[in-house]
N, C-alpha and C positions, 0 to 999 in steps of 0.2 A: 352646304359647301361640298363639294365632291371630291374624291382621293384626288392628289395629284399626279398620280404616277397613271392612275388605268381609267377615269374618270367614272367610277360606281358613285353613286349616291347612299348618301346614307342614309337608313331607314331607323321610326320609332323604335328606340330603344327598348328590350329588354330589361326588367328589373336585372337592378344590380350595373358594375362598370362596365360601359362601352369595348368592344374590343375593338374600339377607330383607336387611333394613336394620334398626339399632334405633333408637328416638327416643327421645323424653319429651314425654309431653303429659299435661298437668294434675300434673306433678310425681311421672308413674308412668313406668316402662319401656317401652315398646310396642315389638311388631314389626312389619314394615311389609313387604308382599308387594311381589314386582316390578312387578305390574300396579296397583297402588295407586303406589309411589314418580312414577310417570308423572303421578300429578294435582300439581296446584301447590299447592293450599288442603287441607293437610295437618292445618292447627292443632296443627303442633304447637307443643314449647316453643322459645325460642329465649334465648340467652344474652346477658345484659344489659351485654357486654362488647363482644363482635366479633358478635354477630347470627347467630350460626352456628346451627345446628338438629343440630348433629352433637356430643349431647348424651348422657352416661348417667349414670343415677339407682342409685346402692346406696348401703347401707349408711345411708340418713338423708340423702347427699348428692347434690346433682345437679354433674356434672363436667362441661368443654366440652371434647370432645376436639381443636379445633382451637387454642383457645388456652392452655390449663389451667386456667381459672378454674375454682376450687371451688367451691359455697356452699350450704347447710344447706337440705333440700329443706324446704316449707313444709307441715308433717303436719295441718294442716286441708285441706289441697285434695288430699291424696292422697287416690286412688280403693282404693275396695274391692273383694274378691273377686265382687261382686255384676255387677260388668262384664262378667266373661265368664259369663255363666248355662250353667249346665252343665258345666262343667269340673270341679266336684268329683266330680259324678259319672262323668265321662269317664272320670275319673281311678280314682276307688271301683272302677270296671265293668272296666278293663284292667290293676289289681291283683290285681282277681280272677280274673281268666280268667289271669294267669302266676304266681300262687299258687295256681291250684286250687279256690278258694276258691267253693264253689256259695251261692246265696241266693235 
């Protein structure tokens, strides 16, 4: 999955914590590069609780990880696979090449 904000990829990790960040914006996952986390106007979501931005979305729900609020992600304003253009194929293309798979 690629930043949202500047579309880098992100690469095998280094031992030890990632410095991607994940968020929620428009009521979807995102991941957020370390050159990207530096701007301020992220848009992303933010939690109608404590205002935190330190937020993750599964399952149907959006969670705050800093205070625990739950609540029921809103499925009209989630985004669709059409955001990252290209990724099914990214994806189609590097199945094939570690299956073998010619076309």
């Amino acid at each position: 999955m690629p930043c949202f904000s500047c579309g880098a990829r992100q690469t095998d990790p280094v031992r030890g914590a990632s410095p991607w960040k994940r968020g929620v914006r428009h009521e979807t996952q995102v991941l957020i590069c370390p050159d990207c986390q530096r701007t301020h106007d992220l848009d992303l979501d933010t939690c109608s609780g404590c205002g935190s931005v330190a937020l993750i979305c599964r399952l149907g729900e959006v969670e705050c990880r800093s205070c625990g609020a739950v609540r029921l992600a809103r499925a009209g304003e989630q985004l669709t696979e059409s955001c990252a253009p290209g990724l099914s194929d990214e994806v189609e293309a590097a199945l094939n090449r570690v299956l073998g798979r010619v076309h």
